[in-house]
Backbone as a printed PyTorch tensor [residue, N CA C, xyz], in Angstrom:
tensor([[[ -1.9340,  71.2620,   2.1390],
         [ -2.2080,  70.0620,   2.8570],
         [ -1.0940,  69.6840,   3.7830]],

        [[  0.0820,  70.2500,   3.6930],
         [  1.3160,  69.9550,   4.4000],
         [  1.0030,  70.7410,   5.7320]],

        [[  0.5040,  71.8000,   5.7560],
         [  0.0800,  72.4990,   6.9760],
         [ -0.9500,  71.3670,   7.9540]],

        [[ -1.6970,  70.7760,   7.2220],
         [ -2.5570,  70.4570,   8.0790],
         [ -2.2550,  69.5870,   9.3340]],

        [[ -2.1940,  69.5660,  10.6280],
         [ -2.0100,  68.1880,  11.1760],
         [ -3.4040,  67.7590,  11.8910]],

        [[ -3.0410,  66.3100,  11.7860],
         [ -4.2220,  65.2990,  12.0270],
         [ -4.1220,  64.3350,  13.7780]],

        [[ -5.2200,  65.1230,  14.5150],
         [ -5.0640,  65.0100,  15.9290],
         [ -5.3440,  63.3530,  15.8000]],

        [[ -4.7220,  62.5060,  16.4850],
         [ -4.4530,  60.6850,  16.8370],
         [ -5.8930,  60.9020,  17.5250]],

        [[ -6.8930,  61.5040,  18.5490],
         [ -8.1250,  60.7730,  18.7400],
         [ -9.2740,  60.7910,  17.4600]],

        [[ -8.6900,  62.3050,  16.8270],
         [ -9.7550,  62.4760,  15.6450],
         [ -9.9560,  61.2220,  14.3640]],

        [[ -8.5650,  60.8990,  14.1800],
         [ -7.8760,  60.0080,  13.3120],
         [ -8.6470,  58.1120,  13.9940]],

        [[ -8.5400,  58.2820,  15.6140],
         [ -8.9980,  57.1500,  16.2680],
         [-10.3610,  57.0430,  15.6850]],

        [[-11.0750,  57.8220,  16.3610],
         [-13.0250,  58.1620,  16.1100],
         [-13.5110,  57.7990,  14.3840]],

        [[-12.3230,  58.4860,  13.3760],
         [-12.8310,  57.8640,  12.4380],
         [-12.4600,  57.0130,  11.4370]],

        [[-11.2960,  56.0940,  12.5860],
         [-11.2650,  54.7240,  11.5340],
         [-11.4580,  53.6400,  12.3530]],

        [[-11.8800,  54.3480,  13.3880],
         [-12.8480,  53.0190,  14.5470],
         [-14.4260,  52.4480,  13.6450]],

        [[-14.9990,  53.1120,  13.1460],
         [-16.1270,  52.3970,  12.4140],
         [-15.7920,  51.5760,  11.1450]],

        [[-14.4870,  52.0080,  10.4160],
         [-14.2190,  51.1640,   9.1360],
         [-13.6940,  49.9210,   9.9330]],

        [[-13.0960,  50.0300,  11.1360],
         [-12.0980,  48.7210,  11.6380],
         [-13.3020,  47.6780,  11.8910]],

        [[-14.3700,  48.3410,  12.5630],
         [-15.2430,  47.1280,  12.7090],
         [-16.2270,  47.0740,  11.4980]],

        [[-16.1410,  47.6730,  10.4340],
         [-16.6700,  47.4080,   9.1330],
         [-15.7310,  46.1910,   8.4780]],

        [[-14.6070,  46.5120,   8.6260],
         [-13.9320,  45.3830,   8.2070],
         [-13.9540,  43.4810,   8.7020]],

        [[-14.0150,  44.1330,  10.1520],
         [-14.5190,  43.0830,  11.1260],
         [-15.5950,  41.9400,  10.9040]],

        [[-16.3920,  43.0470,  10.2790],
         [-17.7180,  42.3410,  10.2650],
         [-17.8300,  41.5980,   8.9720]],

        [[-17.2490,  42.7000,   8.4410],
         [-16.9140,  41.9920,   6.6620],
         [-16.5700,  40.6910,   6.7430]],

        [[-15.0500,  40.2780,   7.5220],
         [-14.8140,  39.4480,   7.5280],
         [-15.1700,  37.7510,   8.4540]],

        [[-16.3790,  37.8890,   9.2540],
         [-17.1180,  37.1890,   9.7200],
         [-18.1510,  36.8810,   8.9520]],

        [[-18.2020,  37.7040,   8.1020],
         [-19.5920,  37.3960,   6.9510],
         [-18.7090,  36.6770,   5.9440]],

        [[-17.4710,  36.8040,   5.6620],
         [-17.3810,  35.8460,   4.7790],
         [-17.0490,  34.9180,   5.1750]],

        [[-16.3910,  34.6250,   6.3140],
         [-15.6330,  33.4390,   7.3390],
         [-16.9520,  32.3970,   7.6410]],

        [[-18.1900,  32.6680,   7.6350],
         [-19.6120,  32.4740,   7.9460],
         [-19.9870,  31.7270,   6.1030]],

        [[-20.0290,  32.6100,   5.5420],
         [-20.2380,  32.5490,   4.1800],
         [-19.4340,  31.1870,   4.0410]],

        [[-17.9700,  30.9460,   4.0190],
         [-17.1750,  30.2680,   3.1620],
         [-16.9540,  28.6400,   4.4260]],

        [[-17.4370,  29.2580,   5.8030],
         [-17.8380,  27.8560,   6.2830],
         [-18.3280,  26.5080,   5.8260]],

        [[-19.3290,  26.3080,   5.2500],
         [-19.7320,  25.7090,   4.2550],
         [-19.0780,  24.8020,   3.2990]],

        [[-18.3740,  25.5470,   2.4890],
         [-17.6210,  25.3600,   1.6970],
         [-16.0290,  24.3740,   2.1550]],

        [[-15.7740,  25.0090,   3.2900],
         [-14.8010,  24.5240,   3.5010],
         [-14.9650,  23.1820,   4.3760]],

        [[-16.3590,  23.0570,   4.7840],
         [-16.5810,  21.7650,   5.4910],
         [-16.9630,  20.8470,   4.4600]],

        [[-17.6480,  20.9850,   3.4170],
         [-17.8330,  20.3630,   2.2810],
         [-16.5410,  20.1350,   1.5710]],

        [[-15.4800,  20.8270,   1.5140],
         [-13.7110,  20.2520,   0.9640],
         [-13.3520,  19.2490,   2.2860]],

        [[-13.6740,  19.2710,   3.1910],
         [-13.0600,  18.5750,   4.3320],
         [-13.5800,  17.4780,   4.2870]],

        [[-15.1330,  16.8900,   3.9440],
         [-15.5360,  16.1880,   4.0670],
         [-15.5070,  15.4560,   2.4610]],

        [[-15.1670,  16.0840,   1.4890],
         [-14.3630,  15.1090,   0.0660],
         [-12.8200,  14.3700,   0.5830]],

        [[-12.4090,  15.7890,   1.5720],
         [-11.1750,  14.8870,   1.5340],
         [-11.2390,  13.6140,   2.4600]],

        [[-12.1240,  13.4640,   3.3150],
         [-12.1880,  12.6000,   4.1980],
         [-12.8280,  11.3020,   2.9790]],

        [[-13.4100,  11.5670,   2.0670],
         [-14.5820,  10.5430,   1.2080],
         [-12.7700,   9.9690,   0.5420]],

        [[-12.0260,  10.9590,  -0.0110],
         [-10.9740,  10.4990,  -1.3040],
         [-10.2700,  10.0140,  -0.1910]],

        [[ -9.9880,  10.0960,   1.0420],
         [ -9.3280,   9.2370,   2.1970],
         [ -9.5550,   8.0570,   1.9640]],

        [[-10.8630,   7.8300,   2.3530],
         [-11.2540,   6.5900,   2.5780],
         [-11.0260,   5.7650,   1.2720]],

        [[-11.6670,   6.2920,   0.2810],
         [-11.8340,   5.8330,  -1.0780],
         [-10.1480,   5.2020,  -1.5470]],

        [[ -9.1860,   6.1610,  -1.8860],
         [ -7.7100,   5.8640,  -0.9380],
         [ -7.5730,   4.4510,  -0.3020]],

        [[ -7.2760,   5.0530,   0.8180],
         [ -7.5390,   3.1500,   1.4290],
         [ -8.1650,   2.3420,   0.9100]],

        [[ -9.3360,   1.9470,   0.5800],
         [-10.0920,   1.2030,   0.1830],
         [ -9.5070,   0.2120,  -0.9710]],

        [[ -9.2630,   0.9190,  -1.8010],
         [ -8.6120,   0.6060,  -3.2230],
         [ -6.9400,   0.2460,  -2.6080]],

        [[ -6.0130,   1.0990,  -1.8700],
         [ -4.9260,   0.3260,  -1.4120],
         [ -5.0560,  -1.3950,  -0.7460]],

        [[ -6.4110,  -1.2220,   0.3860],
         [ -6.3370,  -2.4190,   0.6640],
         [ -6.8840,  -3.8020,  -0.0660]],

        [[ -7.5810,  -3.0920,  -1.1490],
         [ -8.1050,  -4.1790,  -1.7440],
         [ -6.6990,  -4.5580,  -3.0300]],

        [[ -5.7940,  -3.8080,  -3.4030],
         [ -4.8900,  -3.7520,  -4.0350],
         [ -3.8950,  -4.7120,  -3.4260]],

        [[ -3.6980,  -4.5690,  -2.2160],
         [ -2.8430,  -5.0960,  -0.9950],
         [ -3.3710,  -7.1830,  -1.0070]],

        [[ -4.7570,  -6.7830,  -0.7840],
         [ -5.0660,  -8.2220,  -1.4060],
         [ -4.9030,  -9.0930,  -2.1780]],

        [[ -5.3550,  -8.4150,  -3.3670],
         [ -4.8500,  -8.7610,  -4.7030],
         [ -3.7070,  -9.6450,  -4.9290]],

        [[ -2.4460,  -8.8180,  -4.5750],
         [ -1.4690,  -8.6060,  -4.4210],
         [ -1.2260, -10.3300,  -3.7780]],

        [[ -1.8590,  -9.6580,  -2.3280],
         [ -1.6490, -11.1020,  -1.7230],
         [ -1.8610, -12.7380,  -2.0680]],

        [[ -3.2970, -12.4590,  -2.5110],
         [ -4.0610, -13.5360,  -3.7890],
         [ -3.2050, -14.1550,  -4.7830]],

        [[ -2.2630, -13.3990,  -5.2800],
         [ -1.3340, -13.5940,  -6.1970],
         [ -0.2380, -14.5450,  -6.0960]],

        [[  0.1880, -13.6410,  -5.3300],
         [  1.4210, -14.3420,  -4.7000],
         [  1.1080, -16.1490,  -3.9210]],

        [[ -0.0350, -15.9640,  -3.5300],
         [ -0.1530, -17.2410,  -2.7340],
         [ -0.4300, -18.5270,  -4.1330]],

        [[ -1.5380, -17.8520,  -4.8610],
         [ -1.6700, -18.5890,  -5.7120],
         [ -0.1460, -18.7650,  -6.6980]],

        [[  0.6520, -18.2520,  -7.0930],
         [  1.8050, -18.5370,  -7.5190],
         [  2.8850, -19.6760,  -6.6510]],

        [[  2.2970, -19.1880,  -5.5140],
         [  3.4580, -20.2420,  -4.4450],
         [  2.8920, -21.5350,  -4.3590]],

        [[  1.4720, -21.5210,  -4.9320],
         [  0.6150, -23.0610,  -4.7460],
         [  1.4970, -23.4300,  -6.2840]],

        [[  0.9650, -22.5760,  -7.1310],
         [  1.6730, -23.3820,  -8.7670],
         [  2.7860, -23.5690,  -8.4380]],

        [[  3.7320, -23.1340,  -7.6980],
         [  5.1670, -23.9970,  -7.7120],
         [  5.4900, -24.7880,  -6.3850]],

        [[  4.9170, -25.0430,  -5.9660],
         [  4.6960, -26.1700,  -5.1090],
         [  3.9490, -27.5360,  -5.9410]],

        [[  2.9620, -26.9520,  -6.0740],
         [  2.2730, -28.5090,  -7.1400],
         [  3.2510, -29.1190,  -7.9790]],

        [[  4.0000, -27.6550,  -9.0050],
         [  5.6680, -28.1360,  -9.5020],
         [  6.5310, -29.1530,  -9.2110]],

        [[  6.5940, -28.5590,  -8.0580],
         [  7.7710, -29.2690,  -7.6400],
         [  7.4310, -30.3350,  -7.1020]],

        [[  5.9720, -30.4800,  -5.9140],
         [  5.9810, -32.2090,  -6.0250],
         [  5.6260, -32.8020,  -7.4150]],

        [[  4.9020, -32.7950,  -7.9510],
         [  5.2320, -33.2890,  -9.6490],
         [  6.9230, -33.9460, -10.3290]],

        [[  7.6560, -32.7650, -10.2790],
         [  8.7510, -32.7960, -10.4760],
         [  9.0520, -34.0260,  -9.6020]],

        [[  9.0900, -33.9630,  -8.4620],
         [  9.4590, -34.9730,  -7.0690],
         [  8.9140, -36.6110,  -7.6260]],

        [[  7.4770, -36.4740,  -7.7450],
         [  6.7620, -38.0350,  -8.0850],
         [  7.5610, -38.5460,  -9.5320]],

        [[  7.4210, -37.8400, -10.1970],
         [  8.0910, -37.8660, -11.5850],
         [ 10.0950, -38.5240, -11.2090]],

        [[ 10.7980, -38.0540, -10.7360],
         [ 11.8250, -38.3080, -10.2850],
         [ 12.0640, -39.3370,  -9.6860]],

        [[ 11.0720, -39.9550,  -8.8960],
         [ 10.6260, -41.0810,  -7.2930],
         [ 10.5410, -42.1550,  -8.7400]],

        [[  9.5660, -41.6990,  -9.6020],
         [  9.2070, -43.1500, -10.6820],
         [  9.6830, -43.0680, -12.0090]],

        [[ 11.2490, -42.4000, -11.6490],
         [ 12.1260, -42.5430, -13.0370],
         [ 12.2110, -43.9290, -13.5080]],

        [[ 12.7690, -44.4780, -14.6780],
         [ 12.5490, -45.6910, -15.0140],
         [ 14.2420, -46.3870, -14.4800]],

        [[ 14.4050, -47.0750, -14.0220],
         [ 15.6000, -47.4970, -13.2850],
         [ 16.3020, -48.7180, -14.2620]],

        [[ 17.3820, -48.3250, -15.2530],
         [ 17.6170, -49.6960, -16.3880],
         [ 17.9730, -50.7380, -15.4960]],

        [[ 17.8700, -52.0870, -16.5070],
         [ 18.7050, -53.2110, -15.8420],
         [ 19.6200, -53.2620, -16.6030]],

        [[ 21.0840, -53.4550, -15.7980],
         [ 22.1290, -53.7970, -16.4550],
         [ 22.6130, -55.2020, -16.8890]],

        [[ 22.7610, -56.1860, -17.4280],
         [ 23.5720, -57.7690, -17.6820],
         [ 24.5940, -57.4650, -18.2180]],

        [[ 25.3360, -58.1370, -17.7690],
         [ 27.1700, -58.3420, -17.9780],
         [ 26.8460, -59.7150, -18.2880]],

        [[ 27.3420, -60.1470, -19.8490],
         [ 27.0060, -61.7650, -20.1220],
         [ 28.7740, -61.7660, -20.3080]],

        [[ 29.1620, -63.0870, -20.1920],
         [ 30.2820, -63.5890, -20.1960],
         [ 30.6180, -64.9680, -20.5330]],

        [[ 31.3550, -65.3630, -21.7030],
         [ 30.8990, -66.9290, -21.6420],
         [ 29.4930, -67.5920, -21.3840]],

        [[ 29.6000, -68.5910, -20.3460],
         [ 28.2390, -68.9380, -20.2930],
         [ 27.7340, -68.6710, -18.9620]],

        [[ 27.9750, -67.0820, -18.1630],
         [ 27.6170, -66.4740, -17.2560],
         [ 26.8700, -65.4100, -17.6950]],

        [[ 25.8900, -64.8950, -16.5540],
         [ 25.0140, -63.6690, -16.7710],
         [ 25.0690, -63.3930, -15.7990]],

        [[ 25.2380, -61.9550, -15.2380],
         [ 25.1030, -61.0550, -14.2060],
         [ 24.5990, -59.9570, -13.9010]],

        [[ 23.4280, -59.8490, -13.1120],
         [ 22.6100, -58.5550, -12.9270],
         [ 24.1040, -57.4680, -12.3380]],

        [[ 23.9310, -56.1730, -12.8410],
         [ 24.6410, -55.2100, -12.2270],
         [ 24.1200, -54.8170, -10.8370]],

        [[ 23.0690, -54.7380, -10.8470],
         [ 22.3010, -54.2840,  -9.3220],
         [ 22.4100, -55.2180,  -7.8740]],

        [[ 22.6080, -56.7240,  -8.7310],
         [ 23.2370, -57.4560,  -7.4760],
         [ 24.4990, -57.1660,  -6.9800]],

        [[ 25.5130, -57.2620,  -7.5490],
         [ 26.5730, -56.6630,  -8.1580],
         [ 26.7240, -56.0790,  -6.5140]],

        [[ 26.3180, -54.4290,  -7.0130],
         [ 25.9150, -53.1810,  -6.1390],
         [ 25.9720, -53.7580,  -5.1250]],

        [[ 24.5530, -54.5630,  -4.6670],
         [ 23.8500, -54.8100,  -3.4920],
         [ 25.0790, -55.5770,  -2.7140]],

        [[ 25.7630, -56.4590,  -3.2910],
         [ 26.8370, -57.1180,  -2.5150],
         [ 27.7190, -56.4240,  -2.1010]],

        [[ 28.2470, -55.3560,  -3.1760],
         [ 29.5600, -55.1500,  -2.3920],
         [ 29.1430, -53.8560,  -1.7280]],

        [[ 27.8700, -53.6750,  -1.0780],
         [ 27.5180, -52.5190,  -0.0550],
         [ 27.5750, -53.4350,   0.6850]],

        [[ 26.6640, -54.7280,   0.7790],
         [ 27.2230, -55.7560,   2.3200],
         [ 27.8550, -56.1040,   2.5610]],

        [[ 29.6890, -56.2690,   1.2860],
         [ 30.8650, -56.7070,   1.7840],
         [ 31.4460, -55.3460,   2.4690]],

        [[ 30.8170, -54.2430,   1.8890],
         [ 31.5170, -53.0810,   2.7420],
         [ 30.8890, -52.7380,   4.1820]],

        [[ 29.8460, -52.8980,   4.2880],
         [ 29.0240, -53.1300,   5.8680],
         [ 29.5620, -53.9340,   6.5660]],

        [[ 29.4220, -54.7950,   6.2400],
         [ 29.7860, -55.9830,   7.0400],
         [ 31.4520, -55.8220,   7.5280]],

        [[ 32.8680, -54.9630,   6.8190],
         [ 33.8320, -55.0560,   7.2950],
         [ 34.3200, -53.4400,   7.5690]],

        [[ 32.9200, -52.3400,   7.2950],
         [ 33.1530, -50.8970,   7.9320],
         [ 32.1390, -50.2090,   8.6060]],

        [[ 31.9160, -49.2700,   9.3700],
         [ 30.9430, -48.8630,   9.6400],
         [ 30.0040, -47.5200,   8.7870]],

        [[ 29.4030, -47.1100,   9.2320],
         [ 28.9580, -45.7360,   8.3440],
         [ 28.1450, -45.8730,   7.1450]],

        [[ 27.3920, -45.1060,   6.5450],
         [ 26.4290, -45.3930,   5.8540],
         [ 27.0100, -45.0280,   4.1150]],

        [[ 27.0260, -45.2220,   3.2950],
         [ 26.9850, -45.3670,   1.6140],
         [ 27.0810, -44.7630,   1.0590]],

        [[ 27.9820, -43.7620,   0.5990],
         [ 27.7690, -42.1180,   0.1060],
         [ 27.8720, -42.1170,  -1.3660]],

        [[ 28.7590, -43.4210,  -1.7640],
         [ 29.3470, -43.5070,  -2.9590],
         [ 29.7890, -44.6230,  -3.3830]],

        [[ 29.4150, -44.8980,  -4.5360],
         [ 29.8360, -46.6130,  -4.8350],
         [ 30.1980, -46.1890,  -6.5490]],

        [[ 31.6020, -46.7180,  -6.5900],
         [ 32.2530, -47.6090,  -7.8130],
         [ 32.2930, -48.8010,  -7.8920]],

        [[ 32.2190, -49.5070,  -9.1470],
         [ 32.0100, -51.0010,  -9.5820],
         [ 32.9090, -51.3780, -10.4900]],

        [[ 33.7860, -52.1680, -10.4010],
         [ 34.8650, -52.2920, -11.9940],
         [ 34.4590, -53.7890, -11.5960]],

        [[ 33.6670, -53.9660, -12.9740],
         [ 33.4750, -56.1120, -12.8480],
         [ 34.7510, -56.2570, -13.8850]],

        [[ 35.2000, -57.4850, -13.4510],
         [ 36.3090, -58.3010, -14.3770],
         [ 36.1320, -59.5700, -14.4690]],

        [[ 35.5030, -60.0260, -15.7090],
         [ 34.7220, -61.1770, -15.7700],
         [ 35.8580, -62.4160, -15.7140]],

        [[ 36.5460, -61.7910, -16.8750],
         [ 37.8920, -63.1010, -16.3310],
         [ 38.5080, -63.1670, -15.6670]],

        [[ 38.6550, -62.5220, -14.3760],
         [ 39.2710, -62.9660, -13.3070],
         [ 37.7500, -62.8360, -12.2360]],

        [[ 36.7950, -63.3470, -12.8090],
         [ 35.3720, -63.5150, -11.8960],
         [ 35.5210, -62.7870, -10.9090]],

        [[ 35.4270, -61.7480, -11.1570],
         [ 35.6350, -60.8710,  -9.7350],
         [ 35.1650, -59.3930,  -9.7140]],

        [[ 34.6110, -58.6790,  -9.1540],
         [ 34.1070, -57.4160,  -9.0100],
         [ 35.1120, -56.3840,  -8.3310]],

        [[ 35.3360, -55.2540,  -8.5210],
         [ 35.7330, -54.2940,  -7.5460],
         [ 35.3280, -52.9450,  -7.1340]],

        [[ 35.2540, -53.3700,  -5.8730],
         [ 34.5210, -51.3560,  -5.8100],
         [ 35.4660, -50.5880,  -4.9700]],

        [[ 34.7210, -49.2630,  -5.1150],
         [ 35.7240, -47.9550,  -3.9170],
         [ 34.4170, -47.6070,  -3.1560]],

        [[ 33.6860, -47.9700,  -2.0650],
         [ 33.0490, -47.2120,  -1.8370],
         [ 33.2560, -46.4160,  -0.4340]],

        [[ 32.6800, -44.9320,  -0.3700],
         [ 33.2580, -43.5420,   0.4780],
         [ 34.6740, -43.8800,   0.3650]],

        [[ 35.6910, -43.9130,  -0.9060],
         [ 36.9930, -44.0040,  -0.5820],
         [ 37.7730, -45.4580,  -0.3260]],

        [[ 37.1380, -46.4870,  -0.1110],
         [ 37.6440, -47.8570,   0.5770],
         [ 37.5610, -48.6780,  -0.8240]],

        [[ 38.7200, -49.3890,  -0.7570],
         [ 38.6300, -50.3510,  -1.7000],
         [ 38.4010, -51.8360,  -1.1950]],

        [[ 37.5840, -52.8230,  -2.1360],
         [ 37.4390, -53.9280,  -1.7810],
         [ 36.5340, -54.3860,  -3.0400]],

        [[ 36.8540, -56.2200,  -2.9500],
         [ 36.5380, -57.2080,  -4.1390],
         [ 36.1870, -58.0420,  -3.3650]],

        [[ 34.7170, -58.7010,  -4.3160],
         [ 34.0550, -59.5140,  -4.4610],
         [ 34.3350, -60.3780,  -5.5540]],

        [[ 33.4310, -62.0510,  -5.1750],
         [ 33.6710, -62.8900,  -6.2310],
         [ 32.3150, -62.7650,  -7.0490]],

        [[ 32.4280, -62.9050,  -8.8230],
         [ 30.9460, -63.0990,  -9.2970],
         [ 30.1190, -63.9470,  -8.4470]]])
């Protein structure tokens, strides 16, 4: 068999019919498996959608949630707010001998003795009453000054 040699047109002529045997082979299955592969294309397009679908309704959800959580703490907090607005506010009396004195007047005065001789608005008020020397004292924003009971 080593003797033999094999002429390139003879060799052409007879693997020219297997080449297009193969050819054909493979259009018959390319034909064949068409089908198939448009039917995978068209699941994946269904699990696409299906996919999205469920993300955006998830995405909702989601959203639903959150809003409704931001309403419960909002209702909270004005609650909290009204609740705070109608804390119960004590009254104070300073009795003395045969004197009685609201604390809240008290207050109210020596914010108008401090108005009346500074400008600027109220940030902070101290009160030291001293009944026997009938007299009040405050610091308020820093300033000192006395009132009479």
């Amino acid at each position: 068999m080593a003797d033999m040699k094999i002429n390139p047109d003879e060799l052409k002529e007879k693997l020219e019919p297997v080449g297009e045997a193969v050819a054909k082979a493979g259009k018959a299955v390319a034909k064949k498996a068409e089908p198939a592969v448009k039917a995978v294309g068209e699941k994946a397009k269904e699990s696409q959608k299906l996919v999205g679908d469920k993300a955006r309704e998830a995405g909702k959800a989601a959203g639903d949630k959150v809003k409704e959580a931001s309403k419960a703490a909002g209702d909270k907090a004005k609650e909290a707010g009204r609740e705070a607005v109608s804390a119960v506010t004590p009254m104070v009396y300073i009795q003395y001998g045969d004197k009685e004195i609201v604390c809240d007047e008290l207050v109210e005065r020596a914010r108008a003795d401090y108005k009346a001789n500074n400008k600027g608005t109220v940030r902070s008020v101290k009160l030291y009453v001293k009944p026997e020397e009938n007299t009040a004292y405050y610091v308020i924003n820093g300033k000192e000054g006395k009132i009479d009971i």
